[in-house]
C-alpha positions in Angstrom: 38.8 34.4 70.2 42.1 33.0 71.7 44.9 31.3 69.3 47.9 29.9 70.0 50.8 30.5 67.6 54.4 28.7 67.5 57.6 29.2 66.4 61.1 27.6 67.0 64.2 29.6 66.5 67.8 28.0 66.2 69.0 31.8 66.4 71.8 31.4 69.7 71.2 35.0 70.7 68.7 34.6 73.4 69.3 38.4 73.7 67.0 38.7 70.3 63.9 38.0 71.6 64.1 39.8 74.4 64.5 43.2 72.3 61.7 41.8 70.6 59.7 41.7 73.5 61.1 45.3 74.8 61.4 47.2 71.9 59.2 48.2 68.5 59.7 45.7 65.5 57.5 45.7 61.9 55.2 42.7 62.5 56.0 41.7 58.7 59.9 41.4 58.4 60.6 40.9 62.4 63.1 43.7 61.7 63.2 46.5 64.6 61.8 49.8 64.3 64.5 52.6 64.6 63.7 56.4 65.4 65.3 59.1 63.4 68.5 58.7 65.1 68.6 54.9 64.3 68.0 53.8 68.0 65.9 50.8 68.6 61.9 52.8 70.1 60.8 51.0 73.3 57.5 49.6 73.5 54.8 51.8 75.0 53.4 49.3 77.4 54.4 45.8 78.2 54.4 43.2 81.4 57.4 41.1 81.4 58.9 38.2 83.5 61.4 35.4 83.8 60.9 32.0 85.1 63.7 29.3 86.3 66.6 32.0 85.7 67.4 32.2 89.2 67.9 36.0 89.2 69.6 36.3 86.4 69.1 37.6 82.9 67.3 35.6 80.5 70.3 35.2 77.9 73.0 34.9 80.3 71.0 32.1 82.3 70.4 30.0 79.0 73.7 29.7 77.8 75.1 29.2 81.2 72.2 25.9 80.8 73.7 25.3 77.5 77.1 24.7 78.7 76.7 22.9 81.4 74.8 20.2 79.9 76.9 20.8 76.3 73.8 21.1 74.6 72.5 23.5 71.8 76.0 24.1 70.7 75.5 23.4 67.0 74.1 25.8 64.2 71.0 23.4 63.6 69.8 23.0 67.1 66.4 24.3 68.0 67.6 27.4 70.9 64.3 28.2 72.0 60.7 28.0 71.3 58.3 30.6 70.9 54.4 30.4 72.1 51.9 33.6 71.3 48.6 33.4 72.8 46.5 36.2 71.4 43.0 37.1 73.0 40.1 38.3 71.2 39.6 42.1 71.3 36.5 42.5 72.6 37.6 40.6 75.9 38.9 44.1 77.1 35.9 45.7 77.0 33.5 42.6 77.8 35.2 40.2 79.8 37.2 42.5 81.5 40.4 41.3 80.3 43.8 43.4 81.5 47.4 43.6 80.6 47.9 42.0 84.0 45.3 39.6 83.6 46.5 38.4 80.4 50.7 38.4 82.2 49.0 36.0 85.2 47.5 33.7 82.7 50.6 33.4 80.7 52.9 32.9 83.7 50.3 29.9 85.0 50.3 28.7 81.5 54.1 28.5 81.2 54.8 26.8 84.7 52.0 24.5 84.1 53.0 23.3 80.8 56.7 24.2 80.0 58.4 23.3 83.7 61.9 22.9 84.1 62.4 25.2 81.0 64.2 28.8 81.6 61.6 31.3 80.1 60.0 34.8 79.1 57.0 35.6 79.6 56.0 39.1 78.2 52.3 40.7 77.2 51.3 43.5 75.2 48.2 45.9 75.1 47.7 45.9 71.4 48.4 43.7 68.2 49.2 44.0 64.5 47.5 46.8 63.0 46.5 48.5 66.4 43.8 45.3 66.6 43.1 45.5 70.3 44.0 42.2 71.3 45.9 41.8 73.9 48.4 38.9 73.2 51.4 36.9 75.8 54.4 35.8 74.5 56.1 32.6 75.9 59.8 32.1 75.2 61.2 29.3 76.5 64.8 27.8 76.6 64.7 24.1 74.1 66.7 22.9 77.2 65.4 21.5 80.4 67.2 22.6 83.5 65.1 20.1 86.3 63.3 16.6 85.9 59.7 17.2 85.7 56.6 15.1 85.9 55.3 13.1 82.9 52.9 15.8 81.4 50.1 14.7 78.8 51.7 15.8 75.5 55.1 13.5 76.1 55.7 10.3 74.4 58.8 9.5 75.5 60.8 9.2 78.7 63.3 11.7 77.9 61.0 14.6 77.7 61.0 14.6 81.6 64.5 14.6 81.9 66.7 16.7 83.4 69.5 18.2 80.0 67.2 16.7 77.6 65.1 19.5 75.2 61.9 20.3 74.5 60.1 18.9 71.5 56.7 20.4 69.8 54.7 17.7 68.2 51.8 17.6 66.3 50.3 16.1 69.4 52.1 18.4 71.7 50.7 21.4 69.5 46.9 20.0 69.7 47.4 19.7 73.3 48.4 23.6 74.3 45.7 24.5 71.9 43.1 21.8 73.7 44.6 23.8 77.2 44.4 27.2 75.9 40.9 26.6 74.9 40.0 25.6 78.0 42.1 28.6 80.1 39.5 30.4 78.3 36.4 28.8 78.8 37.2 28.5 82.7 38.1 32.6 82.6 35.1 33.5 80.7 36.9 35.0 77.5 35.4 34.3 74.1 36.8 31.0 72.2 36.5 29.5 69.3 37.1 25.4 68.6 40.8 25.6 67.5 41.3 22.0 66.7 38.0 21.7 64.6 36.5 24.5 63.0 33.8 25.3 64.6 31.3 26.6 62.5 29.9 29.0 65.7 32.8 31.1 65.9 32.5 32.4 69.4 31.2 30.0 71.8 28.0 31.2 74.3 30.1 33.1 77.0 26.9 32.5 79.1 27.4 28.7 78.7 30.8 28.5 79.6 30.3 31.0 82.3 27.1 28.4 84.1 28.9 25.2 82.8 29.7 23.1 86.3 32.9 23.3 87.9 32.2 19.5 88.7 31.1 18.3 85.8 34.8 19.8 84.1 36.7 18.7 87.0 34.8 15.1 86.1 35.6 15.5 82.2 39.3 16.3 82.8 39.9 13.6 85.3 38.9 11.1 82.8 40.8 12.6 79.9 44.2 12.3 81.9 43.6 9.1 83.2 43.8 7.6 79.7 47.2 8.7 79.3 49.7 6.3 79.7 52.9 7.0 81.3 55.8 5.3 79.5 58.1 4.2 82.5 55.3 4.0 85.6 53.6 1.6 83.2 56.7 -0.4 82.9 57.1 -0.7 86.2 53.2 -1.7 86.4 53.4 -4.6 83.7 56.9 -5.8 85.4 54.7 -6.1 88.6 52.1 -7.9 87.3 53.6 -10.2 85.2 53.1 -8.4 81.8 55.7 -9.0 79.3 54.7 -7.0 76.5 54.5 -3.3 76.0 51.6 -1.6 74.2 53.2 -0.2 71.4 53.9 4.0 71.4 52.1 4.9 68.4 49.3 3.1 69.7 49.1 5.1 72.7 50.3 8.2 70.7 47.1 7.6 68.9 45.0 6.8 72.0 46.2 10.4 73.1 45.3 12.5 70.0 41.7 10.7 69.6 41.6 11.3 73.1 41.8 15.2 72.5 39.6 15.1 70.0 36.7 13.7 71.9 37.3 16.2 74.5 37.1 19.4 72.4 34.2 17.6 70.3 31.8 17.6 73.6 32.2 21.3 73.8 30.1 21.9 70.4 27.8 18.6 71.1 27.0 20.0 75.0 26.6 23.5 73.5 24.0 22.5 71.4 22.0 20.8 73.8 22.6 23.4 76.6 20.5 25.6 73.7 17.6 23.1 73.2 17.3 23.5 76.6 17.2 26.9 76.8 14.6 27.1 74.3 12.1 24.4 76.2 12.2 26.2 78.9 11.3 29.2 77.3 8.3 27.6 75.5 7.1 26.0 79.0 7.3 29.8 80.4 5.4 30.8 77.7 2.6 27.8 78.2 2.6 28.8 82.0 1.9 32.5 81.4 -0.8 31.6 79.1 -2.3 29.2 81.4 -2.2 31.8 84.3 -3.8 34.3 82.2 -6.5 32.0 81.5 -7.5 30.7 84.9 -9.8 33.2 86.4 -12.2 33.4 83.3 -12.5 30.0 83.3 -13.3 30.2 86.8 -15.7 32.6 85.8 -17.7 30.8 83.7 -18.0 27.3 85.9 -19.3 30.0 88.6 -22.1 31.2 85.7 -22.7 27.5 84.8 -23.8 26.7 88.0 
C-alpha cells in the first residue's frame, strides 16, 4: 500500500538533499554511506528531476529565491519540505509499476499540489531493508516563487502568494494523503485507507479498477465545490450585500469533515460493491440450476399427458 511521509528541514544547504537523493545514506542516522576510501557511493539506480529551477541547479536556484524575496534567512526558518510517497511492493510485479512510472506520478503530483515551489523530484527502485517498494521523493523549496490558484488544503490568502512559504497543516497533511490515495485508486496500485484505519488493508484492486470514471469525476466535483475560497468569497458577499464573513475555523472544519466523508465512501461503497458481487453469484447459481432442471420437467408433463 501507498503512504505518504513528511518532513521539514530548516537545514540551508539545499545541496544536502540532493546527495541524499544521489548518493547511499544509512536509512537510520541519515548519515551517508562512504566506500573504503571515504567517498560518498552513488546510488545504483535512481530517476531525478527539477521543477521551477529554470535550468539551473536545485541549490543554486533556491537561495537565489531566498534573496530575492529576503526570506528563509534565519536559523529557525523551515528551508524546505520533504514528501516520500512509498508504493507497495507487490505493485512491481502486479500492477506493473516502474521506476518511471512511479518518476511520472511524482512529477504530476508535485505540479499539481506544490506549484510555484522550486522542487526535486527523485525515485528509487528499492527501500529500507532491500523491501522492494519503489518510493518518490518530493523536495520542495518553503518559498513560493509565482502566485498560484487557491488549492483545497489553503486557509489563508497568503498561501497563494507570490514570496510567501509553504505551510503543512494538519489539514494540508490529510489532504495529500486523501490525493495520494486516490492517485492510486485511479492507477490501479494497491491502497490502504490512510486517514482511517481500514480494517481491509488492501482495497479490491478489481473494484477500484471497474469503479466509474463518472461517478469519481461526480464525487470529486462535489468535494471541491464545498471549499470556500477566502478572497473570491469576499468579493462574492461584497456583491451581494453580505456583511459578515463565515468564520475560518468554521470552514477549516467544513474542509477536514469534508475529507473525511470522502475517504469514508470508499470502505462503505466497497462493501456494497461485494454484496453485490455475491447476489449475483447466487442468482447464477439459481439460473444454472433451473436450466439443468428444465428438460426433465418437460419430460414428465409429456408422460403425464
Amino acid at each position: 500500500m501507498a503512504t505518504l511521509k513528511h518532513i521539514n528541514s530548516k537545514n540551508a544547504d539545499y545541496g544536502a538533499a540532493e546527495q541524499y537523493l544521489l548518493f547511499e545514506h544509512d536509512e537510520f542516522t541519515m548519515k551517508p554511506v562512504l566506500d573504503e576510501t571515504g567517498r560518498l557511493i552513488p546510488r545504483e539506480d535512481y530517476r531525478l528531476s527539477t521543477l521551477n529551477c529554470d535550468g539551473e541547479d536545485f541549490a543554486v536556484a533556491c537561495m537565489r529565491a531566498n534573496l530575492r524575496y529576503q526570506k528563509n534567512q534565519r536559523r529557525e526558518d523551515v528551508k524546505s519540505h520533504h514528501y516520500i510517497i512509498s508504493f507497495d511492493p507487490r505493485d512491481g510485479p502486479d500492477n506493473g509499476l516502474t521506476v518511471d512510472r512511479a518518476q511520472a506520478l511524482g512529477e504530476q503530483f508535485c505540479k499539481e499540489h506544490f506549484p510555484g515551489h522550486q522542487a526535486l523530484v527523485c525515485t528509487h527502485p528499492d527501500g529500507h531493508n532491500h523491501s522492494g517498494n519503489i518510493h518518490v521523493h518530493i523536495v520542495i523549496n518553503s518559498l513560493r516563487i509565482e502566485e498560484v490558484p487557491f488549492l483545497p488544503y489553503m486557509d489563508r490568502p497568503a498561501d497563494t502568494k507570490v514570496g510567501c512559504k509553504h505551510r503543512c497543516t494538519d489539514a494540508a497533511l490529510r489532504y495529500f494523503k486523501s490525493e495520494v490515495m486516490e492517485m492510486c485508486h485511479r492507477e490501479g496500485l494497491y491502497q490502504i485507507d490512510l486517514l482511517n484505519g481500514s480494517k481491509n488493508r488492501v482495497t479490491d484492486r478489481e473494484y477500484w479498477a471497474q469503479k466509474s470514471e463518472k461517478a469519481r469525476a461526480a464525487y470529486r466535483q462535489a468535494h471541491e465545490s464545498d471549499f470556500i475560497i477566502a478572497d473570491a468569497a469576499a468579493r462574492y458577499f461584497k456583491a451581494h450585500g453580505i456583511t459578515k464573513l463565515p468564520a475560518r475555523k468554521a470552514l477549516q472544519a467544513e474542509i477536514e469533515q469534508l475529507i473525511s466523508e470522502k475517504d469514508g465512501l470508499y470502505n462503505t461503497y466497497h462493501e456494497q460493491k461485494q454484496r453485490f458481487k455475491e447476489l449475483q453469484t447466487v442468482k447464477r447459481n439459481i439460473d444454472q440450476i433451473l436450466r439443468r432442471d428444465e428438460p426433465h420437467r418437460r419430460k414428465e408433463q409429456s408422460h403425464e399427458r
